[in-house]
Backbone as CSV, one residue per row, in Angstrom:
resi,resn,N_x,N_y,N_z,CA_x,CA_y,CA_z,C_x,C_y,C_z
1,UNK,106.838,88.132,107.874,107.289,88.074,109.259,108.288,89.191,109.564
2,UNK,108.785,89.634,108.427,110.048,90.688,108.822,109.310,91.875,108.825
3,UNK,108.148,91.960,108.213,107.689,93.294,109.023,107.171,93.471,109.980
4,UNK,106.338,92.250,110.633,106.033,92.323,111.618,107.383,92.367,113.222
5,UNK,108.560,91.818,112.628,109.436,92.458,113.729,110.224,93.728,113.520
6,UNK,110.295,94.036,112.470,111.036,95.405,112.726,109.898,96.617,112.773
7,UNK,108.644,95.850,112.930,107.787,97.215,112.953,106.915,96.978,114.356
8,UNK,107.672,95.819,115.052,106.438,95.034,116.409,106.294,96.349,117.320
9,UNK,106.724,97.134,117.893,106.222,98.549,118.854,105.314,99.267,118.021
10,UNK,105.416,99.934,116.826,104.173,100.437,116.196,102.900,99.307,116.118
11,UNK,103.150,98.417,115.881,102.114,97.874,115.638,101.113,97.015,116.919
12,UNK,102.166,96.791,117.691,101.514,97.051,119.108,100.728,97.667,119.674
13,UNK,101.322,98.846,119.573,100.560,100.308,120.313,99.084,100.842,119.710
14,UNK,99.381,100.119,118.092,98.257,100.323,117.135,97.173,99.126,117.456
15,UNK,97.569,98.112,117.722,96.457,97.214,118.574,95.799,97.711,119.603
16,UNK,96.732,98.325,120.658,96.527,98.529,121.607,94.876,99.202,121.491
17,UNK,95.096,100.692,120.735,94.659,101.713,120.370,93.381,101.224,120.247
18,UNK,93.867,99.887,118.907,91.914,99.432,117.892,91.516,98.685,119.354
19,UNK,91.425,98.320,120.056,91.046,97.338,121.035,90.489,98.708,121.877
20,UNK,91.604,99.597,122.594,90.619,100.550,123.864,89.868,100.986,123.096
21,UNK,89.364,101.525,121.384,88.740,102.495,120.946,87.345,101.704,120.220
22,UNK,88.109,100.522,119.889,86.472,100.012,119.677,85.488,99.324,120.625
23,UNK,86.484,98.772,121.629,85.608,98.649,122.910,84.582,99.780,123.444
24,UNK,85.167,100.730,123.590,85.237,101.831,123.901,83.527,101.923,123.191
25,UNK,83.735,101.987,121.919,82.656,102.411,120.790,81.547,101.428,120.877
26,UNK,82.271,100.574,120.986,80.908,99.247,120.724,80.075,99.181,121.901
27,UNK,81.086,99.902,122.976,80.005,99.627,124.259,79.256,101.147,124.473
28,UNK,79.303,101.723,123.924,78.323,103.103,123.574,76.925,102.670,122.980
29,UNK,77.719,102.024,122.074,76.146,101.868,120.649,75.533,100.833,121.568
30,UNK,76.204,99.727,122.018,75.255,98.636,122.562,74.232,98.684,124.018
31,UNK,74.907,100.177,124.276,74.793,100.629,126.280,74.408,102.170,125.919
32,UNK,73.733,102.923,124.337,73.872,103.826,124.314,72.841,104.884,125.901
33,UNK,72.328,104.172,125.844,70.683,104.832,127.393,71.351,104.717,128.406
34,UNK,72.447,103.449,128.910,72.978,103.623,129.730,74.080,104.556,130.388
35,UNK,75.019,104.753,128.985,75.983,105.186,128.758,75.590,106.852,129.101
36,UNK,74.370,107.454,128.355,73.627,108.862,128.159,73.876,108.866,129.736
37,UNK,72.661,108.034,130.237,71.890,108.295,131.440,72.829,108.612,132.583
38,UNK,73.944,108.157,132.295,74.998,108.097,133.528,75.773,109.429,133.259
39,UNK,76.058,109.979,132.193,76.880,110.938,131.320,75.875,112.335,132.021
40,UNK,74.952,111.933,131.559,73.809,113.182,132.130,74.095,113.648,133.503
41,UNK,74.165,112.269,134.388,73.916,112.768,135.974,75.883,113.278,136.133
42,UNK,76.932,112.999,135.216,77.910,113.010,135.520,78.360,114.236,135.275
43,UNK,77.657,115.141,134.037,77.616,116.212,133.946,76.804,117.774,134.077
44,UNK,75.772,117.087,134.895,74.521,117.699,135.331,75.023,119.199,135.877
45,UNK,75.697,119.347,136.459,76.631,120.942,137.215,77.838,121.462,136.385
46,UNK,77.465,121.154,135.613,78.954,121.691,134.307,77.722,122.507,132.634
47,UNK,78.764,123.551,132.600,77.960,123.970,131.130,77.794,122.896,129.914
48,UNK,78.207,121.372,130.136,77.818,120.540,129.271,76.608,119.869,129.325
49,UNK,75.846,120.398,130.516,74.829,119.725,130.968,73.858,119.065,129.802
50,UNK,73.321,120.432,128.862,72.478,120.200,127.663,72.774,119.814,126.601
51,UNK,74.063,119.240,126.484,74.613,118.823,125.304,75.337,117.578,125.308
52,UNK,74.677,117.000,125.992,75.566,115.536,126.195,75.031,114.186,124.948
53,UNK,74.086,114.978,124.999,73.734,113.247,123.404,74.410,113.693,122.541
54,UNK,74.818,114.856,122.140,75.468,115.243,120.940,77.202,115.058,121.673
55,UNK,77.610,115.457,122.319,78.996,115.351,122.951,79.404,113.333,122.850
56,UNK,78.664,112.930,123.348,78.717,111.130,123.093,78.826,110.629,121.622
57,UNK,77.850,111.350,120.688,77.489,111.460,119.321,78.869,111.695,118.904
58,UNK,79.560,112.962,119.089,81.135,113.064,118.816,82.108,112.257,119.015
59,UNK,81.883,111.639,120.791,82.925,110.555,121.230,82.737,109.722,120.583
60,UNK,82.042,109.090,120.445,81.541,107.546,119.883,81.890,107.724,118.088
61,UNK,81.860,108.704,117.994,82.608,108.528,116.078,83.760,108.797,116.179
62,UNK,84.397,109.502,116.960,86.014,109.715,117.567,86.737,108.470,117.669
63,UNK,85.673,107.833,118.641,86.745,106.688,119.096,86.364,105.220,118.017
64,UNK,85.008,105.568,117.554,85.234,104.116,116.415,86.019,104.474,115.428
65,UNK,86.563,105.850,114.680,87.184,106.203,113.600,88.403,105.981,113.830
66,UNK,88.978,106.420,115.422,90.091,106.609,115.726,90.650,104.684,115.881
67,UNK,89.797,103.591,116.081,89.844,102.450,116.445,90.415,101.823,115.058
68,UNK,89.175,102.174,114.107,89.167,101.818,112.959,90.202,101.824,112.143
69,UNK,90.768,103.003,112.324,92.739,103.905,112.120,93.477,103.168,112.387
70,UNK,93.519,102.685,113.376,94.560,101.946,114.414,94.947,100.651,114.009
71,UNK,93.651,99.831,113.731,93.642,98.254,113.114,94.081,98.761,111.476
72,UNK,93.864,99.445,110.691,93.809,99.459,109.217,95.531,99.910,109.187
73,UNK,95.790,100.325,110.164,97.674,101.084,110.005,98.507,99.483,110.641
74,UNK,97.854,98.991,112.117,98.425,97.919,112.466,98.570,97.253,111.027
75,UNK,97.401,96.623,110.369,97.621,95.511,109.328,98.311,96.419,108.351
76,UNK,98.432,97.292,107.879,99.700,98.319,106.850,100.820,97.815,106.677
77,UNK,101.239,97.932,108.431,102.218,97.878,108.835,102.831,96.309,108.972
78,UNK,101.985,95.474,108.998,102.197,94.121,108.859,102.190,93.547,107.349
79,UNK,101.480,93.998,106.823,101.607,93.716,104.985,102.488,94.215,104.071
80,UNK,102.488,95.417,104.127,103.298,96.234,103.363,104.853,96.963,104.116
81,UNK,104.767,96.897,105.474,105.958,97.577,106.391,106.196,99.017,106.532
82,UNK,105.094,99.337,106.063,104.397,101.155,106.049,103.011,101.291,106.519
83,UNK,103.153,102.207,106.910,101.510,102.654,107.147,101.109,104.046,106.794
84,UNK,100.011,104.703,106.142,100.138,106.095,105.863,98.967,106.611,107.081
85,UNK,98.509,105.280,107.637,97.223,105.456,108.270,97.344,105.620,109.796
86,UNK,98.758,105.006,109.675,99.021,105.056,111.731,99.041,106.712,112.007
87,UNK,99.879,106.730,111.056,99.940,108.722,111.655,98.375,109.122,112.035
88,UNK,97.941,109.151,110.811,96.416,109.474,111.344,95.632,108.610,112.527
89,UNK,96.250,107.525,112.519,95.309,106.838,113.712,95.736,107.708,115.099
90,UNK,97.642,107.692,115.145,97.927,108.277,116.415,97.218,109.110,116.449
91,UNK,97.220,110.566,115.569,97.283,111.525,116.136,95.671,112.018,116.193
92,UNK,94.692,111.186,115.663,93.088,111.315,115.972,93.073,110.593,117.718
93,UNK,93.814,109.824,117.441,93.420,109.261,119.239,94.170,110.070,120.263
94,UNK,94.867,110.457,119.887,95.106,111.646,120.951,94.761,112.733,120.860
95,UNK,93.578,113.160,120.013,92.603,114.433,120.187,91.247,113.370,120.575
96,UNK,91.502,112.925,120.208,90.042,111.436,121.259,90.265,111.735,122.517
97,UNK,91.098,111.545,123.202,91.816,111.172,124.392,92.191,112.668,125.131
98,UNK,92.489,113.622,124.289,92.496,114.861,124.979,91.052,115.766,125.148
99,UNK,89.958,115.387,124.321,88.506,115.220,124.584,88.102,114.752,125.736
100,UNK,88.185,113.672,125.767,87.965,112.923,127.294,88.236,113.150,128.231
101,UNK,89.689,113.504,127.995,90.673,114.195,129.425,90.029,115.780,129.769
102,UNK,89.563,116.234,128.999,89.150,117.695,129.022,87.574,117.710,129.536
103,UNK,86.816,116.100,129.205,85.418,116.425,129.827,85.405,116.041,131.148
104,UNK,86.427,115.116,131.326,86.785,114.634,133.193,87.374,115.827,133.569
105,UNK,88.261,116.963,133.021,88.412,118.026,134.221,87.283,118.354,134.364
106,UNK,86.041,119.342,133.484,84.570,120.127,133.858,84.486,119.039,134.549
107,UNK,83.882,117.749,134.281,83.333,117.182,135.763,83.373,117.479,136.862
108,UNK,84.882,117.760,137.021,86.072,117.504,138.289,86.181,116.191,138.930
109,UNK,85.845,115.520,137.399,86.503,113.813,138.094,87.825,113.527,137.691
110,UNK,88.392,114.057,138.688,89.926,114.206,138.425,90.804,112.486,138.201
111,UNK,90.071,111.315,139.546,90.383,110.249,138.965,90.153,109.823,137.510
112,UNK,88.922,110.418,137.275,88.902,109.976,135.455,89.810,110.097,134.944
113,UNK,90.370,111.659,134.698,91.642,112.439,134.273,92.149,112.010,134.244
114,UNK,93.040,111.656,135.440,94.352,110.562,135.550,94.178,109.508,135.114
115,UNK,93.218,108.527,134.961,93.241,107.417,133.750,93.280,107.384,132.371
116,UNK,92.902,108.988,131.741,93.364,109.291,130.524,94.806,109.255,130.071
117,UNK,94.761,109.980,130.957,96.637,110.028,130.858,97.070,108.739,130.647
118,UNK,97.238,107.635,131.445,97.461,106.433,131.267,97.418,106.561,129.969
119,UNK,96.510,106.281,129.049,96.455,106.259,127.802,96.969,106.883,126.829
120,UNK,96.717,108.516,127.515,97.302,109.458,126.319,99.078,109.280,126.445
121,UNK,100.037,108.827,127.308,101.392,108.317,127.213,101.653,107.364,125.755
122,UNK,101.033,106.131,125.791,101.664,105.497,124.832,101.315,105.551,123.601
123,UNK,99.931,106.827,123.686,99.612,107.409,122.109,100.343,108.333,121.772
124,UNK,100.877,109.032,122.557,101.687,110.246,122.784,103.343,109.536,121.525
125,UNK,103.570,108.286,122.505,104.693,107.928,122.204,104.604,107.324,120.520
126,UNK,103.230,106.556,120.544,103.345,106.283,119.139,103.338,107.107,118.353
127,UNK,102.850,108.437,118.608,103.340,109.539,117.934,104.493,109.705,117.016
128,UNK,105.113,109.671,118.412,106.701,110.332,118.199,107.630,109.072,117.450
129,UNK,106.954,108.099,117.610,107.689,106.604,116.662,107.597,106.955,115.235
130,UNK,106.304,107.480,115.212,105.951,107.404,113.529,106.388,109.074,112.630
131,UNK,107.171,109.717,113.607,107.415,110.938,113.239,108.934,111.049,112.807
132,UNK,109.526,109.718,113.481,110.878,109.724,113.632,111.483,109.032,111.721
């Protein structure tokens, strides 16, 4: 129990993380035609046009690896009161997340953008927790 309170903000943020990233993932693999089909028409006027099964192919191992990170450092951090894995979880999900943010500018779905952000803040911050 005492690691779970002197470590409750990392390990939070690391929930947070496994939850948006495997959602995230699971609803790719399970919605992959849907997921394409919509991705296609979303990037149809951008030089990503022809490369979008492989660009998803990237996201979708990004964000289950980066998910996967997240839960294996949360429980670290709850068992042992270390994690060697959060670092790596943060800092893969915020090249996840700066991916994403970077395929919503070419779109120019700028609302997308700005919902990255949302996200990339408190990965940002778990960052800087686990650096300190």
């Amino acid at each position: 129990m005492e690691n779970l309170t002197s470590h409750a903000t990392q390990i939070l943020l690391l929930a947070f993380l496994a939850v948006t990233f495997l959602q995230s993932g699971i609803d790719k693999i399970m919605d992959w035609k849907g997921n394409l089909t919509w991705l296609t028409g979303h990037f149809s006027k951008t030089f990503f046009k022809g490369m979008v099964p492989l660009l998803l192919g990237i996201v979708l191992l990004a964000e289950m690896i980066s998910g996967i990170l997240s839960a294996v450092g949360a429980f670290q951090f709850i068992a042992a009161g270390e994690s060697n894995m959060a670092f790596c979880a943060a800092l893969l999900s915020s090249t996840t997340l700066l991916l994403l943010l970077f395929g919503q500018r070419v779109a120019k779905d700028y609302e997308g953008a700005k919902t990255i952000v949302i996200y990339f803040i408190p990965t940002v911050f778990l960052l800087y927790l686990l650096q300190s």
